[in-house]
N, C-alpha and C positions, 0 to 999 in steps of 0.2 A: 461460362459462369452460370450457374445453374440456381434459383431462390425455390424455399421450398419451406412450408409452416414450420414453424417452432411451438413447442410444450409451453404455455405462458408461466406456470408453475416454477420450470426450467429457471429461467429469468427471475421469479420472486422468490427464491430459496436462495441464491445466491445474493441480491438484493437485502433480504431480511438477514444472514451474516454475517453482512459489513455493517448494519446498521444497529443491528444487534451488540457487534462490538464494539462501534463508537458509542452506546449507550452504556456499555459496561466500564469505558473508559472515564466517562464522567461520572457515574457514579463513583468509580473507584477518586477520582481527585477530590469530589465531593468528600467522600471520608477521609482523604487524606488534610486536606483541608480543616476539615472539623478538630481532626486530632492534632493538628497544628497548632489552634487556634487555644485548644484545651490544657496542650504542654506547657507543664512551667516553666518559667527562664533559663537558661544554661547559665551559671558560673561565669562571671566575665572572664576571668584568666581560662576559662576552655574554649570560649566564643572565640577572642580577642586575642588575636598572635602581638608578639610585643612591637612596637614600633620598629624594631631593625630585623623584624624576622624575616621578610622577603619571599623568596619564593621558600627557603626552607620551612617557613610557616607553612606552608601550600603542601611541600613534599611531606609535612610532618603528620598529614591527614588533620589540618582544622579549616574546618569548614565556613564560611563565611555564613552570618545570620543570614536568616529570610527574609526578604524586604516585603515590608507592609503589603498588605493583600494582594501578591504575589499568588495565590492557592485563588483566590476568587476570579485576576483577570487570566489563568489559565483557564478555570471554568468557562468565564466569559467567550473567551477564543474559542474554547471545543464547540461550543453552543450554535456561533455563528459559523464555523467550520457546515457542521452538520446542516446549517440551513442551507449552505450554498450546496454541498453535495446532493440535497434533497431537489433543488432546481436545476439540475442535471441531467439530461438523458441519457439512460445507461445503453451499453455497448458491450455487449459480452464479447471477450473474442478466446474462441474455444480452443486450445491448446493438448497435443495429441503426448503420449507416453515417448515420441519417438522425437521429439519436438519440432513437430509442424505446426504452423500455424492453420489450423484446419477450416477455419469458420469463423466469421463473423454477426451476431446475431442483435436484431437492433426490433424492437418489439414483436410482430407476429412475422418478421424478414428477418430471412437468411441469406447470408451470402457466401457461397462453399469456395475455401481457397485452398492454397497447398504449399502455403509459403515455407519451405525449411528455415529451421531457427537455428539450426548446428550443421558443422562441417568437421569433418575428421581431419586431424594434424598428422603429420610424421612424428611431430616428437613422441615418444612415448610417456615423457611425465606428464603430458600434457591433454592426448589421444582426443580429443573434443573440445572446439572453442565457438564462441557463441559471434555470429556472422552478424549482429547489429555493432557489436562493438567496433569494427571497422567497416561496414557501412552501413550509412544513417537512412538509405532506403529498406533496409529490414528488421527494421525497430517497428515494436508494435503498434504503436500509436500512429506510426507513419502509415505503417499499411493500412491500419482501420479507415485514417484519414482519407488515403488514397480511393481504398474500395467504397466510402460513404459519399465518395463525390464531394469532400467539404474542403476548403481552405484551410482549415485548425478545427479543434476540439474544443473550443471554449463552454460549449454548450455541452458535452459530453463528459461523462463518467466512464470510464473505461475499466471493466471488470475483466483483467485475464483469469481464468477458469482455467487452468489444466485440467485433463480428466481424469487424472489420478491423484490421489493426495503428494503431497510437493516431496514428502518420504519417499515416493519412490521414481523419483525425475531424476535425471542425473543430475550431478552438481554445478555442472559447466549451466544447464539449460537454467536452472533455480536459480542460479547465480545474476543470468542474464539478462532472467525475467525479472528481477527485482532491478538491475539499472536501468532496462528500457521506462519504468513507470516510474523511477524520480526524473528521468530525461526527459517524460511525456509534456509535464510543465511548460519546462525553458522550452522543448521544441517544437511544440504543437499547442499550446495554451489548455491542455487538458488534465486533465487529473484521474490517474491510474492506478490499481492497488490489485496486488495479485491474493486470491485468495484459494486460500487450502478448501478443497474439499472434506478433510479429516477433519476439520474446525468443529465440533461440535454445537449444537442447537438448542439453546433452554426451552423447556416445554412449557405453554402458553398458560400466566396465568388464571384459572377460572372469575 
């Protein structure tokens, strides 16, 4: 196992695109919010399925009203979301076109691995299947866990990074990478979120 400087830059560009788009996601509620708030009443008989309408109400597309500031404590929630992720220590773990788990990068430390994330099948419908799904030793979070020397991630944020945008990973790998980072949670107390490199950047305003 070999450690060797990482680009700091590296680490705040990916950083700055998660945080970037939990800020556009509250903005976005924000307006959605507003315009909620703004919208006249609906029509009780469009609101209001009749007393015996049951679930055919449900199937008929009407929609249950909004309940009172409903827009505001989702606001509330992204808010405090966001603070906790900001007390965080991020953890890149850098993801190869071929999908290995290549690296683990934890501020000016690297730590170079090789873990495969895919195994070839015979089936042919099937030709690649992602190796965390039936063992919970090669889930990402676990590895990170393992090579950081820690118990759990409670204290970490876990950025998978592919190094190519997620358009061009297989589907088995994309697929995989997105269950190991809601598993990170329940099985490592960490919180993980795989981000596209294609994600685009708003340029800073002056």
């Amino acid at each position: 196992m070999k450690r060797r400087g990482t680009q700091p830059e590296s680490l705040t560009s990916l950083l700055d695109v998660l945080f970037i788009l939990v800020f556009a996601a509250l903005v976005h509620l924000a307006a959605v919010g507003e315009q909620v708030r703004a919208a006249p009443p609906a029509a009780a008989s469009a609101r209001t399925p009749a007393p015996d309408a049951g679930v055919a109400g449900i199937d008929a597309g009407i929609a249950p009203a909004l309940p009172a500031g409903h827009a505001e404590l989702r606001e509330r929630a992204l808010i405090e979301l966001t603070r906790a992720l900001e007390g965080r220590t991020a953890a890149v773990a850098r993801v190869s076109p071929d999908g290995t788990l290549r690296a683990v990068e934890l501020g000016d430390r690297t730590v170079e691995l090789g873990v495969p994330l895919l195994e070839r099948v015979p089936d042919p419908d099937i030709a690649l299947a992602y190796l965390g799904d039936r063992s919970g030793e090669l889930r990402v979070c676990k590895v990170v866990a393992l090579r950081l020397g820690v118990t759990d991630l409670r204290r970490y944020l876990v950025v998978i990074a592919p190094d190519v945008p997620l358009s061009g990973l297989k589907v088995a790998l994309v697929a995989g990478l997105r269950r190991d980072a809601e598993r990170c949670l329940a099985e490592q107390q960490g919180v993980a979120v795989v981000v596209d490199s294609s994600a685009a950047v708003p340029a800073e305003v002056p």
